[in-house]
C-alpha positions, -999 to +999 in steps of 0.1 A: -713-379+413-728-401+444-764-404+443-770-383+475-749-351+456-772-358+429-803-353+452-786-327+468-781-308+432-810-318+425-834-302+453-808-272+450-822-266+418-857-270+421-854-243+447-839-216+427-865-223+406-894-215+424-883-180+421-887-171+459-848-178+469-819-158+463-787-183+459-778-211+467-750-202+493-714-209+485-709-222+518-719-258+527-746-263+549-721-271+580-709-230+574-742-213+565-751-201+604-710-196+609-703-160+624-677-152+597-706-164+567-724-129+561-758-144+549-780-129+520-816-128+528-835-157+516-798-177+505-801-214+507-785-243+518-791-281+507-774-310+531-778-343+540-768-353+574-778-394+568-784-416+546-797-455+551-803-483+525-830-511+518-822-543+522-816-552+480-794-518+484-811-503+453-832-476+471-820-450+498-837-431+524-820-399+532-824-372+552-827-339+532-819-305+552-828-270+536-815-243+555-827-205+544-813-175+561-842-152+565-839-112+576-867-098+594-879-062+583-866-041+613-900-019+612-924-047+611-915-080+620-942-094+627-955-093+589-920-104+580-925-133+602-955-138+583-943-135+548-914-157+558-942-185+571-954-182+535-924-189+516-919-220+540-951-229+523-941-223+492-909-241+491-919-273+508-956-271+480-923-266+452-907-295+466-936-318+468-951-315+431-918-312+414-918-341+384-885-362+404-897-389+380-876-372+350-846-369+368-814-391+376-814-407+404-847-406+404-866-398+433-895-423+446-905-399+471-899-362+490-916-361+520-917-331+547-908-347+584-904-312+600-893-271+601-873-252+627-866-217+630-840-209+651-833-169+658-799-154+649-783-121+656-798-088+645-834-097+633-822-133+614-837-164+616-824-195+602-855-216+586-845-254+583-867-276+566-858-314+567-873-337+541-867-378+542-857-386+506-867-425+487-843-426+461-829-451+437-790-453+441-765-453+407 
C-alpha cells in the first residue's frame, strides 16, 4: 500500500470513528457527487488530489479531501444547516487530536486549509473539507 492510501485509510477510519458519519462511500471520491451515486446522508469520502515531497524525499505534503453528503430536513433547514455546521466541527476537532503518532506512515501533522459546501439537488449539500497532510513516506 503507497503511503498516501495509507493516509487515505487512515483518515477514513478515524472518521467512522467519531461516531457522527454513516459510511464510508463505496464510490471513490471522483463519483461521490455523480448523478447515478444515490448518496446516504452523512456518507463520506476520503481523496487526495496531490501530493509533493521534501527535498530528502522522506516526508510528504498532501492534500487531503473529505467529502460528506449531507440531507437537509425538508421541514427545517435552517436548523439542519446548523446541525450540519456542527458536525463540520466535529470532524475536523476528530481529525486534529487523533494520536497519528501510533500509526504507519505516521503523520507529522493534519492541518485544516479550508471547507466548501456546495448545494446539490433536492435539499443536499456536499460538505468538503480539505486538510494538507505532513507525512513520512514508506
Amino acid at each position: 500500500m503507497s503511503s498516501i492510501a495509507a493516509v487515505r485509510a487512515q483518515v477514513a477510519a478515524r472518521l467512522l470513528a467519531t461516531g457522527v458519519l454513516t459510511r464510508e462511500s463505496a464510490e471513490p471520491i471522483e463519483m461521490i457527487r455523480a448523478e447515478t451515486h444515490s448518496p446516504v446522508h452523512l456518507e463520506y469520502a476520503v481523496g487526495s488530489p496531490s501530493q509533493e515531497y521534501t527535498a530528502r524525499g522522506k516526508q510528504s505534503r498532501t492534500q487531503i479531501e473529505i467529502v460528506i453528503a449531507y440531507h437537509l430536513p425538508p421541514k427545517d433547514r435552517v436548523t439542519g444547516y446548523d446541525t450540519m455546521l456542527g458536525i463540520e466541527r466535529t470532524v475536523v476537532a476528530a481529525l486534529q487530536t487523533s494520536d497519528w503518532g501510533a500509526l504507519n506512515p505516521r503523520l507529522a501533522s493534519l492541518t485544516p486549509v479550508e471547507s466548501t459546501r456546495t448545494p446539490g439537488a433536492d435539499g443536499w449539500i456536499w460538505l468538503t473539507i480539505t486538510f494538507l497532510a505532513l507525512h513520512y513516506t514508506l
